[in-house]
Backbone as JSON Lines, residues from 0, in Angstrom:
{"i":0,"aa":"X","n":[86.86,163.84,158.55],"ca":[87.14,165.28,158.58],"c":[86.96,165.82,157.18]}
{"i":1,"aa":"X","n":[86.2,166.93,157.32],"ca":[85.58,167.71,155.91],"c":[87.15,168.77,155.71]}
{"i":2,"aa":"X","n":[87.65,168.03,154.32],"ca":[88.95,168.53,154.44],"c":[88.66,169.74,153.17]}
{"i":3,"aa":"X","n":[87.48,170.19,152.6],"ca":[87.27,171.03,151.72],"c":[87.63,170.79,150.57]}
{"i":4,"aa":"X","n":[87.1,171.42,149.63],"ca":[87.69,171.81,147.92],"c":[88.98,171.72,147.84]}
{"i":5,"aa":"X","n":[89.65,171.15,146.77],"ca":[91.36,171.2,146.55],"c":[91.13,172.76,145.83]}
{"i":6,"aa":"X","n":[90.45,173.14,144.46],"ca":[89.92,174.52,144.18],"c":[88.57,174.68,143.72]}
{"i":7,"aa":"X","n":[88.59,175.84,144.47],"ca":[87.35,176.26,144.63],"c":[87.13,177.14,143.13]}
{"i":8,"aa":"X","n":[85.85,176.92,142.52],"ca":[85.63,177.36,141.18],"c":[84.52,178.27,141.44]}
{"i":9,"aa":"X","n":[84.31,177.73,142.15],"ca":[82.87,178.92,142.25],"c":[81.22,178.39,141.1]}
{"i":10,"aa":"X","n":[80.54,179.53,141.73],"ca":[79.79,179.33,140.02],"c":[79.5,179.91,138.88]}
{"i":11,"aa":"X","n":[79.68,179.22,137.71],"ca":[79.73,179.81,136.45],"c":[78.75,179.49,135.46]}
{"i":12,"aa":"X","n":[78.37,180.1,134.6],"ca":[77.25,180.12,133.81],"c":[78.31,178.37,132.42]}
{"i":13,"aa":"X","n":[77.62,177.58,132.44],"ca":[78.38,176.37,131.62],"c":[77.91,176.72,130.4]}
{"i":14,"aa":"X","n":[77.08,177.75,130.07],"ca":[77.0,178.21,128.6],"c":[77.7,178.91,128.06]}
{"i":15,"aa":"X","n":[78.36,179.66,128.73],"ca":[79.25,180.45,128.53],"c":[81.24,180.4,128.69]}
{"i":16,"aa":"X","n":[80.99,179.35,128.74],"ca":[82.32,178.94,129.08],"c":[82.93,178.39,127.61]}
{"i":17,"aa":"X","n":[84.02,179.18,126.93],"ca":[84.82,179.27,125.44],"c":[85.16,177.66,125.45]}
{"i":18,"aa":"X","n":[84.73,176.02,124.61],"ca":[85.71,175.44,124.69],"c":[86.79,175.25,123.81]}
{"i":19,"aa":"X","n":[86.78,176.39,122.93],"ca":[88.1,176.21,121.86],"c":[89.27,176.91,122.83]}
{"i":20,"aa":"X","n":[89.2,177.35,123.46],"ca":[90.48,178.4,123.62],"c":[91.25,177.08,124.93]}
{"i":21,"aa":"X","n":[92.34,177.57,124.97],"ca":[93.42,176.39,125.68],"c":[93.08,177.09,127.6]}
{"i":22,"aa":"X","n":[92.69,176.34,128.28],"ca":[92.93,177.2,129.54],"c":[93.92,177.59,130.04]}
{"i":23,"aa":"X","n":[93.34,178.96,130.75],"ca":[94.6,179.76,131.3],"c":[95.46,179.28,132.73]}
{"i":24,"aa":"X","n":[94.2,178.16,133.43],"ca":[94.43,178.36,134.72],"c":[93.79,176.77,135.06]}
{"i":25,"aa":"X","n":[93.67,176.47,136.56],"ca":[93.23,175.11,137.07],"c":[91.56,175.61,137.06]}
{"i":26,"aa":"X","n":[91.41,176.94,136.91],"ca":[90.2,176.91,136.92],"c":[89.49,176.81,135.66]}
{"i":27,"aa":"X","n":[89.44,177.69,135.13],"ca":[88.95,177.03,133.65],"c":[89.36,175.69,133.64]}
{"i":28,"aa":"X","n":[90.23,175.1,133.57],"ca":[90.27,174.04,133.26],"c":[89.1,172.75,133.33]}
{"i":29,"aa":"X","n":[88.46,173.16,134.93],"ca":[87.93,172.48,135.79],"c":[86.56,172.84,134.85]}
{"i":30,"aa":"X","n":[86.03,173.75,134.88],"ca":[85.32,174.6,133.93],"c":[85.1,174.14,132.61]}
{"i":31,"aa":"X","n":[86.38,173.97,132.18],"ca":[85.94,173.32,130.68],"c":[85.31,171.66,130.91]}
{"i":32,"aa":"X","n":[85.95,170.9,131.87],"ca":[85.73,169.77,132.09],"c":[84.07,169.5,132.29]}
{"i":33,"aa":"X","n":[83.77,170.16,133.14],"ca":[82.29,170.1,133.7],"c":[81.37,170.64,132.39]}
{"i":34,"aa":"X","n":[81.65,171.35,132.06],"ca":[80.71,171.88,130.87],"c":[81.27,171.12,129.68]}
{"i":35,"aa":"X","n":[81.72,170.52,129.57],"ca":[81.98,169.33,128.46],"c":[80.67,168.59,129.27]}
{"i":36,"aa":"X","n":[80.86,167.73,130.23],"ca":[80.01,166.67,130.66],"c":[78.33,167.44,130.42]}
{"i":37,"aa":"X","n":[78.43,168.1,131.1],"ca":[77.03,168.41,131.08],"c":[76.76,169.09,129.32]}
{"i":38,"aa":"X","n":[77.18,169.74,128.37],"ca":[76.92,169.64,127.05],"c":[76.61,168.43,126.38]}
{"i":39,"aa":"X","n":[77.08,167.63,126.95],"ca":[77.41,166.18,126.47],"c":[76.3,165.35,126.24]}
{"i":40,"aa":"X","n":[76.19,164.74,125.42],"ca":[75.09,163.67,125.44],"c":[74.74,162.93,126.6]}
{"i":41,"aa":"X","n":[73.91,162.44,127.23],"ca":[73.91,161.53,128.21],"c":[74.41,159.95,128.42]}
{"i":42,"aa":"X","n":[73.84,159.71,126.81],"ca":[74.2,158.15,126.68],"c":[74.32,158.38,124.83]}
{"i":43,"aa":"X","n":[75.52,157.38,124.65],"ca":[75.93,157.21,123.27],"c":[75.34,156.66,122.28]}
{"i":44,"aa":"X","n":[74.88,157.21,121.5],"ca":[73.24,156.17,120.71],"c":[74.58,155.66,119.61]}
{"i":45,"aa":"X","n":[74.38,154.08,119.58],"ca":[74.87,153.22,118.21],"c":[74.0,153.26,117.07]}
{"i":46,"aa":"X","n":[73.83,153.34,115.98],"ca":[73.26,153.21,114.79],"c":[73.08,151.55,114.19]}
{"i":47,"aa":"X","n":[71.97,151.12,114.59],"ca":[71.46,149.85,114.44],"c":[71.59,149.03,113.18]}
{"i":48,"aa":"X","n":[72.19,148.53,112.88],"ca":[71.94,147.6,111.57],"c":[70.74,147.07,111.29]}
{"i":49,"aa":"X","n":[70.75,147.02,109.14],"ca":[69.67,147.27,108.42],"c":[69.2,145.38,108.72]}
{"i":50,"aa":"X","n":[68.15,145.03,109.6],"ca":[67.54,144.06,109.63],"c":[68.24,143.0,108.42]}
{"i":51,"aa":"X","n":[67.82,143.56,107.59],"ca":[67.54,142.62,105.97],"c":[69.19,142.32,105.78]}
{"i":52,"aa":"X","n":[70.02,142.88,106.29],"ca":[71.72,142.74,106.18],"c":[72.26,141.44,107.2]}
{"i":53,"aa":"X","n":[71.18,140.86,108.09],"ca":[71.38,140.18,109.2],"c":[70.87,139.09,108.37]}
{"i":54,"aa":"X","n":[71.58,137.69,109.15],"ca":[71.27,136.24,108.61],"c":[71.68,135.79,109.55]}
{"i":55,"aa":"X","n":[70.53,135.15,110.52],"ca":[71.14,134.41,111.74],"c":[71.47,133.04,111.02]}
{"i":56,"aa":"X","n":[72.1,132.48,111.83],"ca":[72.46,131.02,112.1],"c":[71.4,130.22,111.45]}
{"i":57,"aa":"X","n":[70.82,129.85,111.92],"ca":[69.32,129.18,111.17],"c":[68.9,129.4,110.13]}
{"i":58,"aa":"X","n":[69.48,130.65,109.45],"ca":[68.77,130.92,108.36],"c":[69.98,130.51,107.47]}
{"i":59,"aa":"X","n":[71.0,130.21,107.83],"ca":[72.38,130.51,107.18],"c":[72.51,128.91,106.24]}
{"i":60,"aa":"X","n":[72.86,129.05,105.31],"ca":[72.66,127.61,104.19],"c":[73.99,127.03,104.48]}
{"i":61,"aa":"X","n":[73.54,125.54,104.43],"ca":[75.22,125.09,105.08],"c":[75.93,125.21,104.91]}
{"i":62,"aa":"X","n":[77.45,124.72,105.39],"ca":[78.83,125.14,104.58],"c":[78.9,123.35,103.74]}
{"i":63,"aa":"X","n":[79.29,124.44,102.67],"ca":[79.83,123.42,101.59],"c":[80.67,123.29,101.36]}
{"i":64,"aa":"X","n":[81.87,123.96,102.45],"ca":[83.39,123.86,102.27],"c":[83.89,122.26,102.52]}
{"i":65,"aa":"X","n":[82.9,121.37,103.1],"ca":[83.65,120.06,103.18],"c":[83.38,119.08,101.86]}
{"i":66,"aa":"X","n":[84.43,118.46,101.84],"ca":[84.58,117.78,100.31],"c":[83.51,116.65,100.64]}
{"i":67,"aa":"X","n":[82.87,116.41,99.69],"ca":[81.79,115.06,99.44],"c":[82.78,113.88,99.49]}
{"i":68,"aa":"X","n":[82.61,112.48,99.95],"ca":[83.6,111.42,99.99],"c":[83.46,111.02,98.65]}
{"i":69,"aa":"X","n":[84.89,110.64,98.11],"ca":[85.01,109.76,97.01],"c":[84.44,108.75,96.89]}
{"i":70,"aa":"X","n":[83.96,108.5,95.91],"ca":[82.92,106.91,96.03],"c":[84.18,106.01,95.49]}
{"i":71,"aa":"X","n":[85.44,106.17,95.14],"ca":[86.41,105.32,94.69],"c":[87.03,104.79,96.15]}
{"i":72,"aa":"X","n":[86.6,105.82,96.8],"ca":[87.79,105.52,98.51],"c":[87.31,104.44,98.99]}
{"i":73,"aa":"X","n":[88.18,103.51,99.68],"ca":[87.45,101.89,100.04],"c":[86.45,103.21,101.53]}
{"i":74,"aa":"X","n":[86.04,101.47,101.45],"ca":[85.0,101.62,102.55],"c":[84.98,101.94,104.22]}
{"i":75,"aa":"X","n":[84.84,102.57,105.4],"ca":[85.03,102.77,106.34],"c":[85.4,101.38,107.08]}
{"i":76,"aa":"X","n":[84.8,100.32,106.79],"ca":[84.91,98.85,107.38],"c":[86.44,98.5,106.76]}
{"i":77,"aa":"X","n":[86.78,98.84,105.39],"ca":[87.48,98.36,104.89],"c":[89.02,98.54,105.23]}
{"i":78,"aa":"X","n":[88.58,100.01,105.8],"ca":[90.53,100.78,106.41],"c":[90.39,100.57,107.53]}
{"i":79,"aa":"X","n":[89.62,100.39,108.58],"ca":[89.79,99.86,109.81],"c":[90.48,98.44,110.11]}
{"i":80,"aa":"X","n":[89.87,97.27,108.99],"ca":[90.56,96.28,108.33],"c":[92.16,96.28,108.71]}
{"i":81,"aa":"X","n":[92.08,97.21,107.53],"ca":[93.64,97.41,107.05],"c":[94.86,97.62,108.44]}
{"i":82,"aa":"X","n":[93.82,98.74,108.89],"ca":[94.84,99.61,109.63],"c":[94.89,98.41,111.18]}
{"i":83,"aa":"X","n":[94.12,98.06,111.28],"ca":[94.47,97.18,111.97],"c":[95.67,95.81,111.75]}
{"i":84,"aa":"X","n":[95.52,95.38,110.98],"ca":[95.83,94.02,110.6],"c":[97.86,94.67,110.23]}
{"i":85,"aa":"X","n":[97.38,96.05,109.99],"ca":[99.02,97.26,109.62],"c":[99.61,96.97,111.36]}
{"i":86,"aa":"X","n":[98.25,97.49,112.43],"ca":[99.04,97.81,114.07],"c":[99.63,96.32,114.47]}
{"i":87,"aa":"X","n":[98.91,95.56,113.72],"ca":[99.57,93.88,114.07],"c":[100.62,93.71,114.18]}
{"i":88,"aa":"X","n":[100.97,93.76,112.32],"ca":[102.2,93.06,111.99],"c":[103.23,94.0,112.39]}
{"i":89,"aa":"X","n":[103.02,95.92,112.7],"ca":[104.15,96.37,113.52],"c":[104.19,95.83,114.78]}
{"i":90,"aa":"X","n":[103.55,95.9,115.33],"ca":[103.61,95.03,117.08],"c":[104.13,93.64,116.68]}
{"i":91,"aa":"X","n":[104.39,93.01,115.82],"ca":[105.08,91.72,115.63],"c":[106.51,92.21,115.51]}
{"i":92,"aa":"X","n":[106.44,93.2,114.71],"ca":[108.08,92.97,114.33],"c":[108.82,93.77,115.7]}
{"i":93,"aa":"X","n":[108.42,94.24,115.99],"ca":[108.71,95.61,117.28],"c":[108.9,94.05,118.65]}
{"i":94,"aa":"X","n":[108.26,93.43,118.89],"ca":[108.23,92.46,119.64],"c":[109.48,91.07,118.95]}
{"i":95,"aa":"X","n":[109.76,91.05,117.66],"ca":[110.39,89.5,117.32],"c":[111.6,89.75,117.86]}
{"i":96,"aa":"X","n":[112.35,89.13,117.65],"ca":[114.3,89.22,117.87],"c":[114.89,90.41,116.55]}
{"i":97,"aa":"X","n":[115.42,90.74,117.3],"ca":[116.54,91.57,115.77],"c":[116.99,90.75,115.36]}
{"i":98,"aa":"X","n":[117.26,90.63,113.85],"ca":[117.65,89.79,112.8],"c":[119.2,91.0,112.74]}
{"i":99,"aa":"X","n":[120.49,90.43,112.75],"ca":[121.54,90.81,112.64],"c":[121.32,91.59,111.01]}
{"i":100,"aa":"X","n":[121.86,93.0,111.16],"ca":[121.53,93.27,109.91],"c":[122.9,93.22,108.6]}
{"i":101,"aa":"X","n":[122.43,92.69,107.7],"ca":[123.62,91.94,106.41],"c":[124.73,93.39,106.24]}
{"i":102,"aa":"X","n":[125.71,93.08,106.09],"ca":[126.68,94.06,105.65],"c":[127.08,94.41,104.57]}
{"i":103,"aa":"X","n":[126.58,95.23,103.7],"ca":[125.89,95.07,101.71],"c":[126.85,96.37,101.29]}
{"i":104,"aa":"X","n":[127.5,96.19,100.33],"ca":[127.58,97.19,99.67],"c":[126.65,98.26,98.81]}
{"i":105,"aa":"X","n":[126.0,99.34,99.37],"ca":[124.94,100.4,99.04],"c":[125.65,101.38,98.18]}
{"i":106,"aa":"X","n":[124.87,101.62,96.91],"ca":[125.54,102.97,96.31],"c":[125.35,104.14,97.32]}
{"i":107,"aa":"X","n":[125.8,105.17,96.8],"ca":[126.25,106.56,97.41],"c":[124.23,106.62,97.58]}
{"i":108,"aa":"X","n":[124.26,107.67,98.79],"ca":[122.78,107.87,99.18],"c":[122.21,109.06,98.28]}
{"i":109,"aa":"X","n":[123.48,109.86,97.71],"ca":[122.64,110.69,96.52],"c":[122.93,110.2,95.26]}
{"i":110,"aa":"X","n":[122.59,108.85,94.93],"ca":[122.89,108.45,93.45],"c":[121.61,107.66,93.34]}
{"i":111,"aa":"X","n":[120.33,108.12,93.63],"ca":[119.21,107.76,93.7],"c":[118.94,106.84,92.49]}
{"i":112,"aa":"X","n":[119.57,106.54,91.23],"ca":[119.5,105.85,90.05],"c":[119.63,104.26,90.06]}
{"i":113,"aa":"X","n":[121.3,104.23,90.78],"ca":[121.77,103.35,91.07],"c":[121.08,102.78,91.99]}
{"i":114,"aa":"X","n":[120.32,103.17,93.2],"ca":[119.3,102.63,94.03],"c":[118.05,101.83,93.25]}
{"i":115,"aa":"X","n":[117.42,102.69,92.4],"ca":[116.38,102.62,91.84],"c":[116.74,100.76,90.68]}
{"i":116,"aa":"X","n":[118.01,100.86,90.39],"ca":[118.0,99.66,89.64],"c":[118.15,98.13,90.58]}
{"i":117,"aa":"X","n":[119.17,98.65,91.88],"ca":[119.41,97.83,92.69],"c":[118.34,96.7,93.51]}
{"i":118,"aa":"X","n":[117.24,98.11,93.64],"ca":[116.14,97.91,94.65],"c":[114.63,96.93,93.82]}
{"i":119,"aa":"X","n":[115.36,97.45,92.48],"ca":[113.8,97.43,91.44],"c":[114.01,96.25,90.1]}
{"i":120,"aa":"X","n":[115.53,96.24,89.65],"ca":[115.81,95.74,88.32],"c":[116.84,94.71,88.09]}
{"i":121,"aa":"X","n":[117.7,94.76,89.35],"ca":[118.98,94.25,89.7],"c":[119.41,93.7,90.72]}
{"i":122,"aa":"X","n":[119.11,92.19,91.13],"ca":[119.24,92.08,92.57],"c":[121.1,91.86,93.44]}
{"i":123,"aa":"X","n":[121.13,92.43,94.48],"ca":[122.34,92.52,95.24],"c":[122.53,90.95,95.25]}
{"i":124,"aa":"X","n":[124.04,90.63,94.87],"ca":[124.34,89.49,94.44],"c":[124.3,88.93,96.15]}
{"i":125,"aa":"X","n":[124.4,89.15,97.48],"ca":[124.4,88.84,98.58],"c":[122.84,88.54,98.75]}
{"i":126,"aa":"X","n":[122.15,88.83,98.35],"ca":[120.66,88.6,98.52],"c":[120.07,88.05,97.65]}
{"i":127,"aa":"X","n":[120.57,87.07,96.57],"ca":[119.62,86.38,95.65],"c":[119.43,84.81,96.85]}
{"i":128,"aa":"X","n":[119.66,84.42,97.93],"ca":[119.21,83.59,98.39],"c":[117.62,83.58,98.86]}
{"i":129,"aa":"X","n":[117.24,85.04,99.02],"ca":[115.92,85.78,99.5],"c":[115.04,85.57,98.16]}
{"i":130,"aa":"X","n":[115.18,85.38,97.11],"ca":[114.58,85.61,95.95],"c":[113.31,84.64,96.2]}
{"i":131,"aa":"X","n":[113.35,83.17,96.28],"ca":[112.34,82.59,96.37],"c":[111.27,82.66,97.12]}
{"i":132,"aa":"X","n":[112.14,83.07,98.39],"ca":[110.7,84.07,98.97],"c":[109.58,85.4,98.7]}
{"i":133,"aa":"X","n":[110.52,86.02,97.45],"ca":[109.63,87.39,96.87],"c":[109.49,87.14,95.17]}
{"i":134,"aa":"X","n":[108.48,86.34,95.05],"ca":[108.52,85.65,93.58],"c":[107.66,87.13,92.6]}
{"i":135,"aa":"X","n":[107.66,88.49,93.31],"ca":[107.25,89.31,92.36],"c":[108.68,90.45,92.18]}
{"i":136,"aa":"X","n":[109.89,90.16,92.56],"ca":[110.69,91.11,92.42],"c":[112.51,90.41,91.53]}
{"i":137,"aa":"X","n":[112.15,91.16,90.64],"ca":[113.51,91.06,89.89],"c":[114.8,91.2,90.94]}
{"i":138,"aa":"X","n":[114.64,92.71,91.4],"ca":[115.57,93.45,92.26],"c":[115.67,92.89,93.88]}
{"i":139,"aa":"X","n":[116.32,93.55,94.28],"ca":[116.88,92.9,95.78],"c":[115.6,93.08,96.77]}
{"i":140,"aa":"X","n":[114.94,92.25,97.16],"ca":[113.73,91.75,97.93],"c":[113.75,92.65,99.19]}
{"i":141,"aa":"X","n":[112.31,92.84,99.58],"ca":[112.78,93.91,101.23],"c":[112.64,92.68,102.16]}
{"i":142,"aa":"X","n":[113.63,91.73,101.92],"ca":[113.56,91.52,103.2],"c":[114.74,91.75,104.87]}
{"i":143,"aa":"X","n":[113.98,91.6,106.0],"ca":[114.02,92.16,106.69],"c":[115.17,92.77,107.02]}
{"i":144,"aa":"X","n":[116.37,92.05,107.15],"ca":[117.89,92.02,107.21],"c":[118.55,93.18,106.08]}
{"i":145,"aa":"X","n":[117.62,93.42,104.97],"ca":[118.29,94.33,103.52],"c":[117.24,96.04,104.14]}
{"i":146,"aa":"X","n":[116.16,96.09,104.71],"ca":[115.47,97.15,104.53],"c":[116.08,98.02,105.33]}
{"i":147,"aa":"X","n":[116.1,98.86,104.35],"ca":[116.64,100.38,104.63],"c":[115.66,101.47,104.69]}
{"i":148,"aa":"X","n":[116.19,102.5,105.0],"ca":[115.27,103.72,105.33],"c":[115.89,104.46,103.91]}
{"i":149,"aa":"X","n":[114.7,104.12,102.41],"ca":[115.21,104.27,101.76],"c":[113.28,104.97,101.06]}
{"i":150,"aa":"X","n":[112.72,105.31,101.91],"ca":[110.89,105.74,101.85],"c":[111.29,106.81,100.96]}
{"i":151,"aa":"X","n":[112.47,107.73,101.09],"ca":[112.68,108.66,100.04],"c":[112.48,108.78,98.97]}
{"i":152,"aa":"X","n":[113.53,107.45,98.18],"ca":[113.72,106.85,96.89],"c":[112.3,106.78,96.05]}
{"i":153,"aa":"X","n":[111.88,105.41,97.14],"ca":[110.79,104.76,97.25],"c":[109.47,105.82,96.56]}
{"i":154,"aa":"X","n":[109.58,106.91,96.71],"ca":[108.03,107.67,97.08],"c":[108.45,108.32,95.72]}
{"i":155,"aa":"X","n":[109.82,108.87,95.04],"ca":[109.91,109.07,94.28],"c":[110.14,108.46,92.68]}
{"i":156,"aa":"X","n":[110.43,106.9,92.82],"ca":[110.38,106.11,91.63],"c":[108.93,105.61,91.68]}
{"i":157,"aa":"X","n":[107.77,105.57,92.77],"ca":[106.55,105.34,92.29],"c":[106.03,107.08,91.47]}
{"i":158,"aa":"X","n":[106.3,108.17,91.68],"ca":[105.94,108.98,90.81],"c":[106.09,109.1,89.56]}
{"i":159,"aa":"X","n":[107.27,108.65,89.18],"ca":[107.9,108.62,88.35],"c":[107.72,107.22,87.08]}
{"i":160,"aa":"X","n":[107.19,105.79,88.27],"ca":[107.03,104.92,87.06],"c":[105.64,104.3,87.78]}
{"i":161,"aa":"X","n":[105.16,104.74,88.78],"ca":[103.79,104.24,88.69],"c":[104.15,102.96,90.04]}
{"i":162,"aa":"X","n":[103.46,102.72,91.0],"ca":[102.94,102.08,91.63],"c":[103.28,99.97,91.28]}
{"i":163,"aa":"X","n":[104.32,99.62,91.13],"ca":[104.48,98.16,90.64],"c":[104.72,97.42,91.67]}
{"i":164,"aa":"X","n":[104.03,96.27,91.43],"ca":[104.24,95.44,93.04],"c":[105.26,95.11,93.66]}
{"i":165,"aa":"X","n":[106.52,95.21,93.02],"ca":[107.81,94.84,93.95],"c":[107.79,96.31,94.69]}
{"i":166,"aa":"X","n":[107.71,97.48,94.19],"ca":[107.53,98.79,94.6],"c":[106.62,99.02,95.79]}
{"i":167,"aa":"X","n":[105.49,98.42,95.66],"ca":[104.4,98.36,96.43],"c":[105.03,97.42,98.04]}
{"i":168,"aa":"X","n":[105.41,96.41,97.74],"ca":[105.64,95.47,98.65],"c":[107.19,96.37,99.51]}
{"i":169,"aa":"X","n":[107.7,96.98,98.64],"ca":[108.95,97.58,99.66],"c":[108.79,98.39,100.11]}
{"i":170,"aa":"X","n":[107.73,99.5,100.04],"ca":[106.52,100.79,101.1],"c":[106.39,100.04,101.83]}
{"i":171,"aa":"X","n":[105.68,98.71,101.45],"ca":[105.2,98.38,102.59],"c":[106.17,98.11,103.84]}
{"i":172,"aa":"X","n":[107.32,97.29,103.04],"ca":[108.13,96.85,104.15],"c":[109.02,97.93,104.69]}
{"i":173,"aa":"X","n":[108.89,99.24,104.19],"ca":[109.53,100.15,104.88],"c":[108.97,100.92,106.15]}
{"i":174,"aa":"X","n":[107.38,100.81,105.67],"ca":[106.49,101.75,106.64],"c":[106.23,101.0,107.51]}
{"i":175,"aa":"X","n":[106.42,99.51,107.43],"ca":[106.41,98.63,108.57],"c":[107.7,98.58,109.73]}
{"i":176,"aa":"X","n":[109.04,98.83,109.33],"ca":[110.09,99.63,110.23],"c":[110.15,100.66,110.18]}
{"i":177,"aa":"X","n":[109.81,101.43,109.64],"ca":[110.41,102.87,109.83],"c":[109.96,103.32,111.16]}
{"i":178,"aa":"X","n":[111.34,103.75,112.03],"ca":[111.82,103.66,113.6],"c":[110.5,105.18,114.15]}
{"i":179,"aa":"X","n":[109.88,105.32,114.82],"ca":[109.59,106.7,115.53],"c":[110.68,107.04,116.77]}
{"i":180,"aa":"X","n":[110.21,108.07,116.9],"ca":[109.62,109.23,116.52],"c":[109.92,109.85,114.29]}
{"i":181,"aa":"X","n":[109.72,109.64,113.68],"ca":[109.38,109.56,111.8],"c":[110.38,110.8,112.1]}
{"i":182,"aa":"X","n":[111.11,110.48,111.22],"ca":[112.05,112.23,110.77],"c":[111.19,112.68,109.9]}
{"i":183,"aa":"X","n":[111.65,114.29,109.93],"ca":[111.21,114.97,109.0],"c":[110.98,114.68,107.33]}
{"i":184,"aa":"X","n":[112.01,114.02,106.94],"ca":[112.17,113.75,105.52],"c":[111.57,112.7,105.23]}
{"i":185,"aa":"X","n":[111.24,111.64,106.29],"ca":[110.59,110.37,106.04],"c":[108.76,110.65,106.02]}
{"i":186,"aa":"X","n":[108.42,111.98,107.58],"ca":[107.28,112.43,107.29],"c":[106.89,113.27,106.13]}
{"i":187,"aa":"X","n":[107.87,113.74,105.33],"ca":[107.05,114.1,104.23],"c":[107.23,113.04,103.18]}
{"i":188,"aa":"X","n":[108.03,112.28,102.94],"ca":[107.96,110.9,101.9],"c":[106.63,110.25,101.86]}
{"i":189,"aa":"X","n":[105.79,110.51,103.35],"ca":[104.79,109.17,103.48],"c":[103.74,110.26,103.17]}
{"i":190,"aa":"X","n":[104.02,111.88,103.47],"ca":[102.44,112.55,102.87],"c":[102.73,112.71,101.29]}
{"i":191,"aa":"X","n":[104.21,112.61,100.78],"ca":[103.99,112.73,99.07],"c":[103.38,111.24,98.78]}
{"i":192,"aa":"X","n":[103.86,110.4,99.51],"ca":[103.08,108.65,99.16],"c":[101.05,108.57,98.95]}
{"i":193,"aa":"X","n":[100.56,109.71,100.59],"ca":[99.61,109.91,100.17],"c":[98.74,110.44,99.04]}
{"i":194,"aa":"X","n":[99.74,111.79,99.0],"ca":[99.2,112.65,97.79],"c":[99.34,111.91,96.29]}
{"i":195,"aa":"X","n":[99.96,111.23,96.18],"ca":[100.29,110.01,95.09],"c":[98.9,109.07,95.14]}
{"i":196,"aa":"X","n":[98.93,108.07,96.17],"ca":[97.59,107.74,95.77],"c":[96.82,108.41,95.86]}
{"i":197,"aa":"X","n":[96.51,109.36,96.25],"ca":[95.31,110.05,95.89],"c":[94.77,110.58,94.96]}
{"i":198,"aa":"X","n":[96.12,111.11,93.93],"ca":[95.67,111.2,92.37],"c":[95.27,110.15,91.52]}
{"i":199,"aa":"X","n":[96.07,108.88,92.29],"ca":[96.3,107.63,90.91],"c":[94.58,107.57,91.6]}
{"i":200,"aa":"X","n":[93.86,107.41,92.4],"ca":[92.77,106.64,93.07],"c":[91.58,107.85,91.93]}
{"i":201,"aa":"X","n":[92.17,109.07,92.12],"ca":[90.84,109.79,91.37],"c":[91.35,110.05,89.65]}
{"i":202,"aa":"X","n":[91.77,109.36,89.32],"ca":[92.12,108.82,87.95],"c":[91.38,107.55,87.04]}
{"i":203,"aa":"X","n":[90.93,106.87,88.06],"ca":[90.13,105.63,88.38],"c":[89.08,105.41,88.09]}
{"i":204,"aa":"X","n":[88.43,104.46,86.96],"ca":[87.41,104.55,86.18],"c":[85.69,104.46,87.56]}
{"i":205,"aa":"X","n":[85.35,105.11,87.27],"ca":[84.26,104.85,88.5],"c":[83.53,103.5,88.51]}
{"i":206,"aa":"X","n":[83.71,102.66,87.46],"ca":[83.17,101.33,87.54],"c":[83.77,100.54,88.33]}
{"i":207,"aa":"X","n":[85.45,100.8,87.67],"ca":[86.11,100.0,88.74],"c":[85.96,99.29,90.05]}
């Protein structure tokens, strides 16, 4: 059913129709609308960009944002090595018996000093039976029964005095228990451990 015009406008000259002035009525209104469209452009022209401003893909020079490899960094064969022979000996210890752990008197956990001599200079009089087994450490040996979640310390007396093998050997034996899911404080101990070797490694005579 032809239900007609809602309003009827009639016809009007669209040249003549004011569009500054506000309409008075539904008719003008309708009026201004239509003679907008038809004044109107048909289609919206974009303004093309200057050829010579364009650099496709192909033409584009590589990114050089990735770092060149260190020629000091071991070898791809060489950390696969490692990291393997690392997933071992955790799957050993994760698999052996718990070793009852010793009941030691520990300095206070913020007297990081007293640690540092204990761990490094001074061995815990309960643990000099362990000694012959760690013939590179003055201080109280990591072994298994003594290691603590102590990667903190650890990450901060190698900054401080450099990388020494009793030092070296108790990272190791820490990063070899240290429990997951890694706490927060332990995951950043092991990225300052990285960022550590990574300076001492590019310090490193290139002959080496």
């Amino acid at each position: 059913m032809d239900r007609g015009q809602f309003i009827d406008i009639g016809e009007f000259d669209v040249d003549a129709v004011d569009m500054d002035c506000a309409p008075q009525s539904a008719e003008q209104y309708l009026q201004q609308v239509i003679a907008d469209r038809v004044r109107g452009p048909s289609c919206v022209s974009i303004a093309k960009p200057i050829l010579s401003d364009l650099v496709s893909e192909k033409e584009a020079p590589p990114s050089t944002s990735a770092p060149e490899r260190d020629p000091r960094a071991p070898c791809r064969d060489w950390r696969i090595a490692k990291v393997a022979a690392f997933s071992a000996l955790r799957s050993r210890m994760e698999t052996a018996p718990r070793k009852k752990a010793m009941k030691l008197q520990w300095p206070n956990l913020a007297n990081s000093e007293e640690w540092e001599q204990l761990l490094l200079r001074r061995c815990h009089p309960k643990c000099v039976h362990f000694l012959p087994n760690f013939p590179n450490h003055q201080g109280t040996p990591p072994a298994v029964p003594v290691v603590e979640n102590v990667i903190q310390y650890a990450v901060e007396w190698a900054e401080c005095d450099g990388l020494s093998r009793p030092l070296r050997e108790w990272l190791f034996a820490l990063l070899l228990l240290v429990h997951k899911p890694v706490l927060p404080d332990v995951c950043a101990a092991m990225r300052g451990l990285a960022n550590l070797c990574r300076r001492m490694r590019s310090s490193l005579d290139m002959e080496r």
